[in-house]
DOGUKOL-892134 format. One record per residue: x, y, z of N, C-alpha, C in turn. Coordinates in nm, 3 decimals, always signed. Example, Ala and Ser with C-alpha at 12.3 -4.5 7.8 and 13.67 -1.06 7.14 Angstrom:
DOGUKOL-892134
(atom (+1.319 -0.569 +0.780) (+1.230 -0.450 +0.780) (+1.320 -0.330 +0.780)) (atom (+1.285 -0.225 +0.708) (+1.367 -0.106 +0.714) (+1.290 +0.003 +0.787)) 
//
This chain:
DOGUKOL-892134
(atom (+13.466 +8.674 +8.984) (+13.359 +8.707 +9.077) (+13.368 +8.855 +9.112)) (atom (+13.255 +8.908 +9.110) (+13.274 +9.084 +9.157) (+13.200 +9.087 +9.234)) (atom (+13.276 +9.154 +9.358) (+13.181 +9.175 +9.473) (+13.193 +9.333 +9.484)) (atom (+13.062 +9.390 +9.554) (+13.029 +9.522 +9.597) (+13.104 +9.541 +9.715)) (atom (+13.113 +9.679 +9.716) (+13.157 +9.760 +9.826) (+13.044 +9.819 +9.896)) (atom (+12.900 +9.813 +9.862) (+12.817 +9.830 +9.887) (+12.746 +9.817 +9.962)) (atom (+12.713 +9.765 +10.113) (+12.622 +9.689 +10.196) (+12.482 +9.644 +10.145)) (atom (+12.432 +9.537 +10.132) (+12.360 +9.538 +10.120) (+12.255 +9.612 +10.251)) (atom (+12.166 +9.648 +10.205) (+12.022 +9.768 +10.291) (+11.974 +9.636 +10.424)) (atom (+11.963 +9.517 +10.399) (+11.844 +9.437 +10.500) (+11.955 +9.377 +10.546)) (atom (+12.100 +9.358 +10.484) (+12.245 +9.309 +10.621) (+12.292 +9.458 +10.714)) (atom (+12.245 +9.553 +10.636) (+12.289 +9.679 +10.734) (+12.206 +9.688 +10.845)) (atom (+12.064 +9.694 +10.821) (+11.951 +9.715 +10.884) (+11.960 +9.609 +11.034)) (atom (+12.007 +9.452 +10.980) (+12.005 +9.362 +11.039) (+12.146 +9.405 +11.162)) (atom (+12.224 +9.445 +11.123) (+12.372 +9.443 +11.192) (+12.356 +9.588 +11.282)) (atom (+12.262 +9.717 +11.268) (+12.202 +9.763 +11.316) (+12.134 +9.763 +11.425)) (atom (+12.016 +9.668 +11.382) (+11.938 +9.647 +11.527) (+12.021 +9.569 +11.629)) (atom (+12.113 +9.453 +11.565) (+12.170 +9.367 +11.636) (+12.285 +9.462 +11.752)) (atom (+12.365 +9.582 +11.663) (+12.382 +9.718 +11.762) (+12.301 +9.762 +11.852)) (atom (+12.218 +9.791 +11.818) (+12.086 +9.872 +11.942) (+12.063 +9.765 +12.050)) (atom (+12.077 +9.667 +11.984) (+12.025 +9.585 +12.112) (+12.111 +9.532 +12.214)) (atom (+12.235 +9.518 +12.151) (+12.376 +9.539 +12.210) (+12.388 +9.631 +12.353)) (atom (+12.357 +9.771 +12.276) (+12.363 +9.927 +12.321) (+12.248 +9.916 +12.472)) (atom (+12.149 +9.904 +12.424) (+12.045 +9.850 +12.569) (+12.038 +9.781 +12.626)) (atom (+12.111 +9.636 +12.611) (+12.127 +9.507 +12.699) (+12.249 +9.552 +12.783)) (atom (+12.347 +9.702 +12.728) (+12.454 +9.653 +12.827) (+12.476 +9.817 +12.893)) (atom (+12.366 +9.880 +12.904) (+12.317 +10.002 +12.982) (+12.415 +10.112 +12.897)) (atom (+12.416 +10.100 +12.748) (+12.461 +10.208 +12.692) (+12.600 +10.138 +12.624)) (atom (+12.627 +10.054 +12.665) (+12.834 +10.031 +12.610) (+12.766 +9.899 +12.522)) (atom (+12.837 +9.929 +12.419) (+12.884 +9.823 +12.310) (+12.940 +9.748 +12.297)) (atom (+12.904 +9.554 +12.274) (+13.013 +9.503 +12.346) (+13.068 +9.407 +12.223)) (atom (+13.021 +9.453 +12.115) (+13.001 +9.336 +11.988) (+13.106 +9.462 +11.922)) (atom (+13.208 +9.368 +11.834) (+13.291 +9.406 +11.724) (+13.246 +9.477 +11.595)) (atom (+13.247 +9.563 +11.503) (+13.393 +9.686 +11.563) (+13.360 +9.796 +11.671)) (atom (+13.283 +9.816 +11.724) (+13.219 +9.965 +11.804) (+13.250 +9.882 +11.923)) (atom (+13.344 +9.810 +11.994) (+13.401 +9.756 +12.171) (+13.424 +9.898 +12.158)) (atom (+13.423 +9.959 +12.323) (+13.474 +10.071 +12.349) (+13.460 +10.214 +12.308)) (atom (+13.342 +10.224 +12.171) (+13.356 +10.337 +12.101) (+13.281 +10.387 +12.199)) (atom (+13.270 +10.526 +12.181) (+13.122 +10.633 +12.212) (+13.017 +10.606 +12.114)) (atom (+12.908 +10.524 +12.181) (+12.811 +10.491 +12.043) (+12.700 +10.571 +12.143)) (atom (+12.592 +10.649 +12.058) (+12.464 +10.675 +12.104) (+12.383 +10.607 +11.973)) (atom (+12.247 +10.634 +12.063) (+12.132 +10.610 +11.966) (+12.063 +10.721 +11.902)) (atom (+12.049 +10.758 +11.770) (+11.955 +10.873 +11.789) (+11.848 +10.831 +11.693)) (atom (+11.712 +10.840 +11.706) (+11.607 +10.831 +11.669) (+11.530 +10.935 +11.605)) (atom (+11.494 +10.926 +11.513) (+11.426 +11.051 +11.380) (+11.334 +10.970 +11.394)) (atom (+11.241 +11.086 +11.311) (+11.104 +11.063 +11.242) (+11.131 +11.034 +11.115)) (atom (+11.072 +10.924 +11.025) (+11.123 +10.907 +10.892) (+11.076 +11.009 +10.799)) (atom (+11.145 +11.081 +10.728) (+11.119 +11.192 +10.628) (+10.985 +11.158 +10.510)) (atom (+10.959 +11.038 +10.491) (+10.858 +10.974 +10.405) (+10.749 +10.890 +10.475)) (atom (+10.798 +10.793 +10.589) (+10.682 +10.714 +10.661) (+10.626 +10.792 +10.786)) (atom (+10.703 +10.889 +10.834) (+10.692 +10.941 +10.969) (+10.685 +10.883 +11.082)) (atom (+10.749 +10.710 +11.052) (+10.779 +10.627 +11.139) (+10.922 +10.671 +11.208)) (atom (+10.935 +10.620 +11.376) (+11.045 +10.628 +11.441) (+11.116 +10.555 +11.367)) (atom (+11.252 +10.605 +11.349) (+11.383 +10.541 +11.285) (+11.505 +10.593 +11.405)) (atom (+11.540 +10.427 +11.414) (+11.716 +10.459 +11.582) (+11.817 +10.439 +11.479)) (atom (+11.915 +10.440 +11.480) (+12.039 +10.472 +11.457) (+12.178 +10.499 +11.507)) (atom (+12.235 +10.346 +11.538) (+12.338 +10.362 +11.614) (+12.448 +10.435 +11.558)) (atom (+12.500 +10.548 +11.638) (+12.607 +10.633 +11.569) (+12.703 +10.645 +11.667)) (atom (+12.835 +10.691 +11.597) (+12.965 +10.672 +11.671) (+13.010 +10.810 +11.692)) (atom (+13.000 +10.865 +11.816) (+12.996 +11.019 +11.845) (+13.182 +11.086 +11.907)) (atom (+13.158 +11.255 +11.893) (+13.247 +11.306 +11.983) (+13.200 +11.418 +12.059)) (atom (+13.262 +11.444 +12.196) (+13.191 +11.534 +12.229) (+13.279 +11.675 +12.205)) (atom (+13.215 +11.794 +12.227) (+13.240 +11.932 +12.234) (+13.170 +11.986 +12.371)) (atom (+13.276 +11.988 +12.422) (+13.206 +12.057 +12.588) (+13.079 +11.954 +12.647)) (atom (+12.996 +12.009 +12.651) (+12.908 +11.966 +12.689) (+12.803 +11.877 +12.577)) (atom (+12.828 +11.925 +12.432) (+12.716 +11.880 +12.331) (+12.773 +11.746 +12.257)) (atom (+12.744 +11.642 +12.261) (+12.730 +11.520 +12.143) (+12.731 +11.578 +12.012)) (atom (+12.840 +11.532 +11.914) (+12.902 +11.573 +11.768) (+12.865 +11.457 +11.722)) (atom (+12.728 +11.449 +11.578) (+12.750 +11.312 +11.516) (+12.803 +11.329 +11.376)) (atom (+12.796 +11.272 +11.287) (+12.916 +11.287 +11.177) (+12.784 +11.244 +11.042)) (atom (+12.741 +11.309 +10.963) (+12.611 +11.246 +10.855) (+12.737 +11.197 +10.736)) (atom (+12.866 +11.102 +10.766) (+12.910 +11.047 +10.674) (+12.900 +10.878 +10.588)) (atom (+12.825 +10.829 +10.677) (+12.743 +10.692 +10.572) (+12.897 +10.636 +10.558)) (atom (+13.001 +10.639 +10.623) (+13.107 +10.535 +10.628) (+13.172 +10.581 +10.492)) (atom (+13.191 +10.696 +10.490) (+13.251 +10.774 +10.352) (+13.192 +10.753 +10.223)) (atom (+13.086 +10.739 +10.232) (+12.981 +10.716 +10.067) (+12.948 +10.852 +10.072)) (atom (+12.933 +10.881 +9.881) (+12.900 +10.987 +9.833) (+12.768 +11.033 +9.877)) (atom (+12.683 +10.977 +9.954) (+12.589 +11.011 +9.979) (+12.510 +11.018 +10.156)) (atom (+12.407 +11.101 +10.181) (+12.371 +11.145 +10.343) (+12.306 +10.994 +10.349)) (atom (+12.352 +10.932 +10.485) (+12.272 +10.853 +10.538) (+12.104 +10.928 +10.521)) (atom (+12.018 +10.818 +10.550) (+11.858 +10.838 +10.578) (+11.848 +10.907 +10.687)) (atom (+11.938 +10.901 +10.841) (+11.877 +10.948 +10.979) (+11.940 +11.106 +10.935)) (atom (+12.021 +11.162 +10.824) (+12.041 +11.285 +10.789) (+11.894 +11.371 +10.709)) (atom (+11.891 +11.256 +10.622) (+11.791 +11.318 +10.582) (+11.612 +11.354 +10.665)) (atom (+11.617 +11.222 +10.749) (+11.503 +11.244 +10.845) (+11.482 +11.336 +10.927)) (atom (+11.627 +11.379 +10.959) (+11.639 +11.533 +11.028) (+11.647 +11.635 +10.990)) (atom (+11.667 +11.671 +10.847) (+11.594 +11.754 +10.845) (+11.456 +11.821 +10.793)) (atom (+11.382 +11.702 +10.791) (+11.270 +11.695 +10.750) (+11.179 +11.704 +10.854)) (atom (+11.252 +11.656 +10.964) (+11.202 +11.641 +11.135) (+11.301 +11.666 +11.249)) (atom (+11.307 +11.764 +11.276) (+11.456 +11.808 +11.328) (+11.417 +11.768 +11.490)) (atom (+11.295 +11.747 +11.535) (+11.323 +11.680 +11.696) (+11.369 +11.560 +11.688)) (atom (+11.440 +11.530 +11.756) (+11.484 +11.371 +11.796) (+11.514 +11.297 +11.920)) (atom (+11.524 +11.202 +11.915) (+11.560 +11.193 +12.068) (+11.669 +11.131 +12.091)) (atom (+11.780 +11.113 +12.136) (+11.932 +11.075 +12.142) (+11.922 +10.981 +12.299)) (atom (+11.970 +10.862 +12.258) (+12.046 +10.799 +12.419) (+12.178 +10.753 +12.394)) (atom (+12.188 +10.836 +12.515) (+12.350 +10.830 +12.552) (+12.359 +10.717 +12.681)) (atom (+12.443 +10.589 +12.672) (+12.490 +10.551 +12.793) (+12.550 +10.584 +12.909)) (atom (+12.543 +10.537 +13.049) (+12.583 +10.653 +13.153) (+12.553 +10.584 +13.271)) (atom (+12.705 +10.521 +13.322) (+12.709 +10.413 +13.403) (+12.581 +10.337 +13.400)) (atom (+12.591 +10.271 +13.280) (+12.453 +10.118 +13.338) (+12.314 +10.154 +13.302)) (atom (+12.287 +10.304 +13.223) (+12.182 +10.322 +13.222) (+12.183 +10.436 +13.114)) (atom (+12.121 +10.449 +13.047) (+12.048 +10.536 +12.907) (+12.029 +10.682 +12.982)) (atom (+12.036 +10.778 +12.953) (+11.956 +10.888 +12.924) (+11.887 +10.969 +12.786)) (atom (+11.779 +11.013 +12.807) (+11.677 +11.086 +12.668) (+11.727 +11.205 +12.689)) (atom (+11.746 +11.245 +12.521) (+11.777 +11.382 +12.513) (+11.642 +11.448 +12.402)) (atom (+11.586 +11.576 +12.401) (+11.513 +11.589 +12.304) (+11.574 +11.764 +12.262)) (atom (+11.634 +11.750 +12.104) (+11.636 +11.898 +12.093) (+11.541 +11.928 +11.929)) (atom (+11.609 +12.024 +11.893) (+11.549 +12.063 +11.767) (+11.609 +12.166 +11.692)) (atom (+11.586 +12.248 +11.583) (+11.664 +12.357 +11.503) (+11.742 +12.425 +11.594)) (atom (+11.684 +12.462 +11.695) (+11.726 +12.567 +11.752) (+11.863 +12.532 +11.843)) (atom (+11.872 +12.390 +11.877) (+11.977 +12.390 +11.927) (+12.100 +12.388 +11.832)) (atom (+12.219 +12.485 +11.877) (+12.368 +12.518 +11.867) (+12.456 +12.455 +11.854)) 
//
């Protein structure tokens, strides 16, 4: 039997939303296995091809004051989609959890 290392696209997608919804039912904290405890935000692109909103739960660090996200796709040779959506559409909007409750962030190229 040979199995992939691969995810399948509609179990990622699925294990995804089932994150986000995680992420907003519990005012930002993650309470479902493996991300208990991580720093997870949401960040939301414009899709580079549909120009539909696309969220994206990601596992962050900070630098001073700014949110660090990582475009590594879980060490695959290749950019996640919310990499490529950005830069095709570089506004986005990021929520960060924060005691019990979300905040919107909106930047673009220009931010540092």
């Amino acid at each position: 039997m040979t199995t992939s290392s691969t995810p399948n696209p509609t179990d990622m997608n699925n294990f995804n939303q089932s994150i986000i919804a995680d992420f907003r039912a519990h005012g930002g904290k993650v309470t479902m296995d493996p991300f208990v405890g991580a720093p997870m935000l949401l960040l939301t692109t414009t899709g580079a091809k549909s120009g539909q909103p696309r969220t994206s739960p990601l596992v962050y660090a900070r630098d001073g004051d700014r949110y660090v996200i990582f475009a590594s796709k879980g060490g695959a040779p290749t950019n996640p989609d919310w990499y490529h959506n950005l830069v095709a559409h570089p506004t986005v909007t990021v929520e960060v959890g924060v005691t019990g409750s979300w905040q919107g962030y909106r930047t673009g190229e220009e931010a540092g």
